[in-house]
C-alpha positions as CSV (number, residue, x, y, z in Angstrom):
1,X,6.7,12.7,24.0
2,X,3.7,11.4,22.3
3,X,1.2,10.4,23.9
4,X,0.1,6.3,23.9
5,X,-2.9,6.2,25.4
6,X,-4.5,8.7,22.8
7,X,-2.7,7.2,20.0
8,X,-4.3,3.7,20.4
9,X,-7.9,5.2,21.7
10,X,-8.1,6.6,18.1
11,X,-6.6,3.4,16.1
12,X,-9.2,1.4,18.1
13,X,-11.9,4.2,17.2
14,X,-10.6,4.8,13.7
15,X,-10.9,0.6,13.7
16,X,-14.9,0.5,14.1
17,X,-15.5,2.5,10.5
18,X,-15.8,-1.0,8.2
19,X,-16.3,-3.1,10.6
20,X,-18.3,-6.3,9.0
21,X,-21.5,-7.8,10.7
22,X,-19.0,-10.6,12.1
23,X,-16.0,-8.9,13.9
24,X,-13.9,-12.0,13.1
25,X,-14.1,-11.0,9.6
26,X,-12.0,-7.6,10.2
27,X,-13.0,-4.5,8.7
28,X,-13.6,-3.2,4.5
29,X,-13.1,0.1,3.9
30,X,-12.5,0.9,0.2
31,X,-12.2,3.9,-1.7
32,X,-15.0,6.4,-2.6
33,X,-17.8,4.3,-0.4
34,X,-19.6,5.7,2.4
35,X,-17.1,3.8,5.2
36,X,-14.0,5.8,3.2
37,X,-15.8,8.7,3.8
38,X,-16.9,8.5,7.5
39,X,-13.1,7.9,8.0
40,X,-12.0,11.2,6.3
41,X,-14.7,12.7,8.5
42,X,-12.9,11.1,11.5
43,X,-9.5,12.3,10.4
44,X,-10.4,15.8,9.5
45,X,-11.7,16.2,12.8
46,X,-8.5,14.3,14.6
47,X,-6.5,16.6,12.3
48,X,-7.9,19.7,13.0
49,X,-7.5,18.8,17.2
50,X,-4.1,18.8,16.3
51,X,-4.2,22.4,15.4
52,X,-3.6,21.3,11.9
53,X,-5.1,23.3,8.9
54,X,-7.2,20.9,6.7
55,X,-7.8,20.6,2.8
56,X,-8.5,18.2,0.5
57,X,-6.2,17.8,-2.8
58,X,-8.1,16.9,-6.5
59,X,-6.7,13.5,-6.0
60,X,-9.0,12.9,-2.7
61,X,-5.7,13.6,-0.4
62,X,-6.6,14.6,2.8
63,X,-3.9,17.2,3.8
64,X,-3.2,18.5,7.6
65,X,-0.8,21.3,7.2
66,X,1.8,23.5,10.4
67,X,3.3,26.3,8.9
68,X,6.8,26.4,9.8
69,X,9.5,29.6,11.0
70,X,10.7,29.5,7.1
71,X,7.8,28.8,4.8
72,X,9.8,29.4,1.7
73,X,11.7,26.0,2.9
74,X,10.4,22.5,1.4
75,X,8.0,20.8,3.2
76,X,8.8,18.0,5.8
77,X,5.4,15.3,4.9
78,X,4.2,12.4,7.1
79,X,1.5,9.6,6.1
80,X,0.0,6.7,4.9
81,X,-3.5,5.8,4.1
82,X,-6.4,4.5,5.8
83,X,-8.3,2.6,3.3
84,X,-7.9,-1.4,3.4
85,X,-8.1,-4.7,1.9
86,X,-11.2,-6.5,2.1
87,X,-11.9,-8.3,5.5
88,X,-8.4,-6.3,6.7
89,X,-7.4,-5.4,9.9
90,X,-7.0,-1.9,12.3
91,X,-3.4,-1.8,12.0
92,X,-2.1,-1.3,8.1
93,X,-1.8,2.1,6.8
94,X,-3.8,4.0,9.7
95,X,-1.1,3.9,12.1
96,X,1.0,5.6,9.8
97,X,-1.7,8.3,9.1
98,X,-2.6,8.4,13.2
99,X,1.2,8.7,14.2
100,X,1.8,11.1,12.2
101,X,-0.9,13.1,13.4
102,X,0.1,12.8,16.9
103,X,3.4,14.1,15.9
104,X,1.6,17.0,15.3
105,X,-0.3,17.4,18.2
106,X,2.4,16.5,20.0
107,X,4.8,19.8,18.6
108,X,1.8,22.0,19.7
109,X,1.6,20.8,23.1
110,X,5.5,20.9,23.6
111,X,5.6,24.0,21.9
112,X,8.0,23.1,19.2
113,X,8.5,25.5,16.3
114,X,9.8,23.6,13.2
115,X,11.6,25.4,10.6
116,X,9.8,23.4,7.9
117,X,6.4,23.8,7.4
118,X,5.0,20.1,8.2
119,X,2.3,18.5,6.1
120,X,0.4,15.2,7.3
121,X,-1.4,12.8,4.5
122,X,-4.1,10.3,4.3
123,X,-3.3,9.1,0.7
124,X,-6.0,7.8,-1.3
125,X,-6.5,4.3,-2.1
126,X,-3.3,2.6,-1.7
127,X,-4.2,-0.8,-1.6
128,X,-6.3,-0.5,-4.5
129,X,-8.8,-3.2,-4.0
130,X,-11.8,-2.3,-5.2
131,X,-10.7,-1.2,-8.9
132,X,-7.5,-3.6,-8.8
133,X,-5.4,-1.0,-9.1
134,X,-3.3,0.8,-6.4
135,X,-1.8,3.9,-4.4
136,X,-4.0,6.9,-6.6
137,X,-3.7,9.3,-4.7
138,X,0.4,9.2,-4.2
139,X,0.3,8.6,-7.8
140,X,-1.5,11.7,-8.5
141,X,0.6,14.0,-6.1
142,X,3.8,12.5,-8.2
143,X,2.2,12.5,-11.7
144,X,2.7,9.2,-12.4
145,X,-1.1,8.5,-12.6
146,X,-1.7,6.5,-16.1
147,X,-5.2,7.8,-17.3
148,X,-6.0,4.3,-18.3
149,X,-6.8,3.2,-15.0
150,X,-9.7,5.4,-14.8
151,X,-11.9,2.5,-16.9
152,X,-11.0,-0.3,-14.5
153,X,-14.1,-1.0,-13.0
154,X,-15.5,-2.8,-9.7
155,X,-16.7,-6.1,-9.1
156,X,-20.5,-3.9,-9.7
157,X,-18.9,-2.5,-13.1
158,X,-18.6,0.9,-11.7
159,X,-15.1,2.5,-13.3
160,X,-13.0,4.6,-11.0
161,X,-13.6,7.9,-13.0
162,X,-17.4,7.3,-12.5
163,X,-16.9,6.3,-8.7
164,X,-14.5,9.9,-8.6
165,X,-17.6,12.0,-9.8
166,X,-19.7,10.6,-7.5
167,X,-17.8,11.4,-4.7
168,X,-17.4,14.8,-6.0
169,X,-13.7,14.7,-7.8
170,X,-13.1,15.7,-10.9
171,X,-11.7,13.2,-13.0
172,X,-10.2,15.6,-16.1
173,X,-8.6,17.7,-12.9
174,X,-6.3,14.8,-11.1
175,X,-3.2,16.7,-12.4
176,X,-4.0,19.5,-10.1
177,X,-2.6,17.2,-7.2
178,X,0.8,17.3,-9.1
179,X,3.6,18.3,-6.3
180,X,7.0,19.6,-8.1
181,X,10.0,17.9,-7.5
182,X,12.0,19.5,-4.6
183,X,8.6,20.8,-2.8
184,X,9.0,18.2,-0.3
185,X,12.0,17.9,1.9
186,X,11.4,14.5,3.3
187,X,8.7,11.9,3.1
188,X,8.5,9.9,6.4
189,X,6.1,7.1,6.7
190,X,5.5,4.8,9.9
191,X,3.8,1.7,8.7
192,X,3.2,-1.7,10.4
193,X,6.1,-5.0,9.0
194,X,3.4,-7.2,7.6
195,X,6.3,-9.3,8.3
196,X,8.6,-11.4,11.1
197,X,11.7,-9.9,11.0
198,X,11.4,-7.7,14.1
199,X,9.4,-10.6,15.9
200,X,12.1,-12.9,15.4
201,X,14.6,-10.4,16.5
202,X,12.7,-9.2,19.5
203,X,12.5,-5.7,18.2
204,X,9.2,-3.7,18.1
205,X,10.6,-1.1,15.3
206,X,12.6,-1.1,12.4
207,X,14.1,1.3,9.8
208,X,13.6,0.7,6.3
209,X,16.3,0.7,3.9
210,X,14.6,0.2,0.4
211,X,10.9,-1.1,-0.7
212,X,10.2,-4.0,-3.6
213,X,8.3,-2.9,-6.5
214,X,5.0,-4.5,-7.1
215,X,4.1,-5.8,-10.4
216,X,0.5,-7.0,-10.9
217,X,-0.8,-8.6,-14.2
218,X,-4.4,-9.7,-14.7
219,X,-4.2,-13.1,-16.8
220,X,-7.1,-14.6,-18.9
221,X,-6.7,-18.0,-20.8
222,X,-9.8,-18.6,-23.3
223,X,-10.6,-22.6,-24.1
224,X,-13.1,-24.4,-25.7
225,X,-16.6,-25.0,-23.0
226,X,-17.8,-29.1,-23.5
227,X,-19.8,-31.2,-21.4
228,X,-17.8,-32.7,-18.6
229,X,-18.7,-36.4,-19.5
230,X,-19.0,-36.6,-23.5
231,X,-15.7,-34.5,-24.5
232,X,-12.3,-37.1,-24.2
233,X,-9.6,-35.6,-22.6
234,X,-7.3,-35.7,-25.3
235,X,-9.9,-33.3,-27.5
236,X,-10.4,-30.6,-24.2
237,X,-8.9,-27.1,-24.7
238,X,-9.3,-26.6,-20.9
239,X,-8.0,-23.2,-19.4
240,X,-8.3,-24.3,-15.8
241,X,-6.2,-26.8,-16.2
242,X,-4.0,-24.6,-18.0
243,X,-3.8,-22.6,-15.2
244,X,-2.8,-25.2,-13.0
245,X,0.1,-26.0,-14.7
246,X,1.1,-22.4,-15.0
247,X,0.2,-21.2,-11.2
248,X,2.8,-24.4,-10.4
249,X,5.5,-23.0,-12.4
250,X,4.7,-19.4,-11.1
251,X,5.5,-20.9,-7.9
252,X,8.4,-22.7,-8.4
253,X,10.2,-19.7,-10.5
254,X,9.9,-17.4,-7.8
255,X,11.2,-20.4,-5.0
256,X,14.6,-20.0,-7.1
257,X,15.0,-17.1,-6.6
258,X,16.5,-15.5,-2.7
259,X,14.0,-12.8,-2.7
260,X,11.4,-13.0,-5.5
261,X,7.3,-13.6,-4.3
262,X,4.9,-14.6,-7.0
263,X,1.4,-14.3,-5.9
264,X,-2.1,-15.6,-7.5
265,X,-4.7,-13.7,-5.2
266,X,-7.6,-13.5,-7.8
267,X,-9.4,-16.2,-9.9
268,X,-12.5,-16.6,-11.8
269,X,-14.0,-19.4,-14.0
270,X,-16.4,-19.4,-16.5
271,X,-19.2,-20.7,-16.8
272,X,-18.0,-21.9,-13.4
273,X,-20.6,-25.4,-13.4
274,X,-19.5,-28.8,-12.0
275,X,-20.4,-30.6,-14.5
276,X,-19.2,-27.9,-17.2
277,X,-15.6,-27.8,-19.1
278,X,-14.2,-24.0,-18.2
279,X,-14.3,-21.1,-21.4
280,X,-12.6,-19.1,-19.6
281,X,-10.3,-19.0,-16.5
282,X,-9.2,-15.0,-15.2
283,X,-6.3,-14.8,-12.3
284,X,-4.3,-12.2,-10.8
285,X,-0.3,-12.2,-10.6
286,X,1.1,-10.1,-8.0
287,X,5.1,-10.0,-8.6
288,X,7.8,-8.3,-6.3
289,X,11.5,-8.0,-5.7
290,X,13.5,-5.4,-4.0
291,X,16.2,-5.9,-6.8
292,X,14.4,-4.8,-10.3
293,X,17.1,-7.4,-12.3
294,X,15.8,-10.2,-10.3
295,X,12.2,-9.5,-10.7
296,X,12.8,-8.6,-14.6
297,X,14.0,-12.5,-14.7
298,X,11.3,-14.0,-13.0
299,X,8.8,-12.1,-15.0
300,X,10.6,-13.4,-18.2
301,X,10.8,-17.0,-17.4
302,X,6.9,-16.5,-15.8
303,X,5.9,-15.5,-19.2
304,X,7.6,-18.5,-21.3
305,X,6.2,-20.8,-19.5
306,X,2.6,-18.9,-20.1
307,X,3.5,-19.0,-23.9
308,X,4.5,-22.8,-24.2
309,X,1.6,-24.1,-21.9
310,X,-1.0,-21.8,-24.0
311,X,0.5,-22.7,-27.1
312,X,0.5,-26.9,-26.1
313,X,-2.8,-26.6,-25.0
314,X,-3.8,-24.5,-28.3
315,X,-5.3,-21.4,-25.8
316,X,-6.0,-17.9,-26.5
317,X,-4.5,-15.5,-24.0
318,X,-4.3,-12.2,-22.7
319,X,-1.9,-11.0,-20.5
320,X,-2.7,-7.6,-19.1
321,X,-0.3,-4.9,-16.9
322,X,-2.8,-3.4,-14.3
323,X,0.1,-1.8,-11.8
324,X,3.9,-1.4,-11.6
325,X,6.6,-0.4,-9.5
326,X,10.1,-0.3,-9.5
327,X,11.7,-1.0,-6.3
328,X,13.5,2.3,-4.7
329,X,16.2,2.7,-2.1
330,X,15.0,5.0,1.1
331,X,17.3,8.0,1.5
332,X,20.5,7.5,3.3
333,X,20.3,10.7,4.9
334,X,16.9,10.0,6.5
335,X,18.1,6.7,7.3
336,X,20.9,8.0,9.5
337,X,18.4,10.6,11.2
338,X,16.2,7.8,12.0
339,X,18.7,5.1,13.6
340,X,20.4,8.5,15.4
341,X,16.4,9.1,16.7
342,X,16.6,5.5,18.1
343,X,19.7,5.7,19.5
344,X,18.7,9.2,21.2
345,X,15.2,7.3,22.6
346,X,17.5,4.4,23.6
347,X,15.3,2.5,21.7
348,X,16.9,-0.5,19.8
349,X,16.4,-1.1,15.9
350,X,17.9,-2.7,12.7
351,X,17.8,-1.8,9.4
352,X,15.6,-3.9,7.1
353,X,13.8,-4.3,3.4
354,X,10.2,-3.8,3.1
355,X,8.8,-6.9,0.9
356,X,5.3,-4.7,0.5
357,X,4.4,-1.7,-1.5
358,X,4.0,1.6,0.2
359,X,2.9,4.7,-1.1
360,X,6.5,6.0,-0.3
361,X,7.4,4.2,-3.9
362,X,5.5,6.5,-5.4
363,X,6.8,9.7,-3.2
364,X,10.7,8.4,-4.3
365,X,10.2,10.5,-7.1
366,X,10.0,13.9,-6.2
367,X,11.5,13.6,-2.3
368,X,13.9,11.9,-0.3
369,X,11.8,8.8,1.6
370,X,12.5,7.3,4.9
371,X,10.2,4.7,6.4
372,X,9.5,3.4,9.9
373,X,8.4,-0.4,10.7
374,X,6.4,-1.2,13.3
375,X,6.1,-5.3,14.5
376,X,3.6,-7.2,13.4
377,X,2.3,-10.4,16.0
378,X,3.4,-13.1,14.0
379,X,3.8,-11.1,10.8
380,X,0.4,-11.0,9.9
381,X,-1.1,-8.9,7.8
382,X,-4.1,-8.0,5.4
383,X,-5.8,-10.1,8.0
384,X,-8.6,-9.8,10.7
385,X,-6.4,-11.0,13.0
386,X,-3.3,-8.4,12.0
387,X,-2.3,-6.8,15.4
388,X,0.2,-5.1,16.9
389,X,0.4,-4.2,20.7
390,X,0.3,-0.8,22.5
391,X,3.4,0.2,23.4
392,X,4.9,-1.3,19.8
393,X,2.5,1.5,18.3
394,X,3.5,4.0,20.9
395,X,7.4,3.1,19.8
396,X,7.0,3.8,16.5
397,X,5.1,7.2,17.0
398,X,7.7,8.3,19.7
399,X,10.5,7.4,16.7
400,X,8.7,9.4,13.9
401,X,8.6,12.4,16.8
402,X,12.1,12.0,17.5
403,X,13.4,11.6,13.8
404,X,11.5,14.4,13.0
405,X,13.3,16.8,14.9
406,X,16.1,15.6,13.6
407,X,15.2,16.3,10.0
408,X,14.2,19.6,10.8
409,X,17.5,20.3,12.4
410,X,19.6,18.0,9.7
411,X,18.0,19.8,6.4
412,X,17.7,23.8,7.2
């Protein structure tokens, strides 16, 4: 089977590009910066070990490719992505990429002839930190990329087409990245919980049924600026405390609901001084439910309660879409395969819901999608601290081996 020990040499390894000054503060590797592209170096070569054929899509995909017995067949793709969060961990998104690497070192070594021709992906900024968006490069390979993300910019105004050029993309050639619908047999991604579901079970892996969709909105309430000791309270047109009152109700919206998280991870105030009433007061709204009908209501009753608070309190406001999903189901086919692959490793599982985004949204599309969780130590995530142990890695590469065979076999 796969092998551990190499497995977890290379997350460890892969785990040093980023790394900031203070360990304790994890690692930042974001998209088109000279850490991003060490790491492509790093796969490339890992890729190419695994007797893999390497090339690089216009999107910034970095594609390993074995051709099968029937090339004419669709092809079977692994992946994830190996760019992070800022002050993130080893564990999110390059596991997936590593795995399914060893998968394919791990048919060469064994001598295993697939039928399907089987492509391996590092996909290109899924997290989507630096420019606030996310998952380009899956995007891309789908055509669902909206052009209009190209202006978002960094926190050093740099836009993402400008930050494509210079790493040698070109933007007005994205399309080229476009897969047709039907291409791909199967998308199977192995991808840490970020979550306590298989902790609290006892269970180091998991099978996904279906993913929330992420919904992220960038929301800016404009005020009047005063001093902090000469304006009365009754005459302040304060946006900060606007958004107090509306972060609350955020909060409590999504609490009523089983399986709706609400989400403020960004805010800025301006001019931002002690002594200073706010102008203006920018935050970030990251919205998710597995069931679309659910999250639809939240997002209503989130924005009434934005429109009466702005409207007291006599604000402007702007309420911006930056990303959106829809939640998808995982194919019950590939679901099957993969609980059959546990069973057949004797290795014990459940099924379960993946609360985060995954670039497998994105491949639900144009292929059947199957996903793989791996536990997380005390569900952590997006963290420094996100870990999960040796042989919990080495289960959910040897079930990604195992299911696909089984895929191959299932889907000639």
């Amino acid at each position: 089977m796969v092998n551990k020990e190499r497995l977890w040499d290379q997350l460890m390894e892969l785990g040093k590009i980023g790394e900031n000054t203070d360990k304790k503060k994890g690692l930042t590797r974001l998209v088109f910066t000279p850490e991003e592209d060490i790491a492509k170096k790093l796969i490339k070569e890992y890729m190419v070990d695994a007797g893999l054929t390497v090339m690089e899509d216009a999107a910034g995909n970095l594609i390993g490719k074995r051709i099968g017995k029937n090339p004419d067949l669709p092809v079977i793709m692994l992946g994830s992505h190996i760019d992070t969060v800022f002050r993130g961990g080893k564990f999110d998104g390059a596991l997936g990429v590593l795995s399914a690497i060893e998968v394919a070192r791990t048919l060469n070594e064994r001598d295993v002839a697939l039928d399907h021709t089987l492509e391996v992906v590092a996909f290109t900024d899924e997290e989507g930190a630096r420019f606030s968006t996310g998952m380009l490069g899956s995007q891309a390979m789908t055509g669902n990329l909206d052009e209009d993300i190209l202006e978002r910019k960094d926190e050093q105004g740099i836009t993402l087409k400008e930050a494509l050029a210079d790493a040698g993309y070109d933007p007005d050639k994205l399309t080229d990245a476009e897969r047709a619908k039907g291409s791909i047999a199967a998308y199977l991604e192995v991808h840490i919980e970020q979550g306590k579901v298989l902790e609290k079970n006892g269970l180091s892996v998991g099978v996904v049924t279906g993913i929330a969709g992420p919904r992220w909105f960038r929301i800016t309430l404009r005020g009047e600026s005063g001093h902090a000791g000469s304006t009365p309270m009754i005459l302040r047109k304060d946006p900060l405390a606007a958004a107090a009152e509306i972060i609350t109700h955020i909060e409590d919206i999504a609490r009523k609901q089983k399986n709706t998280v609400a989400t403020v991870g960004q805010f800025s105030v301006e001019p931002g001084g002690i002594n200073i009433i706010p102008e203006e007061v920018s935050f970030s709204l990251d919205l998710r439910d597995e069931d679309l009908e659910n999250r639809n209501l939240a997002e209503t009753a989130i924005k009434e309660k934005i429109a009466a608070i702005t409207d007291k309190r006599e604000l402007d406001l702007n309420l911006q879409l930056l990303h959106n999903l829809d939640p998808v189901k995982c194919d019950p086919v590939l679901v099957k395969l993969a609980i059959e692959a546990s069973k057949k490793l004797e290795l014990p599982t459940t099924k379960m819901v993946s609360g985060a985004g995954h670039d497998s949204l994105n491949l639900s599309g144009i292929a059947p999608i199957g996903m793989i969780f791996v536990r997380s130590q005390k569900g952590l995530s997006h963290r420094p601290d996100e870990w999960s142990t040796q042989e919990d890695c080495f289960d959910g590469a040897r079930l990604l081996y195992q299911t696909v065979l089984n895929v191959d076999r299932e889907l000639r």
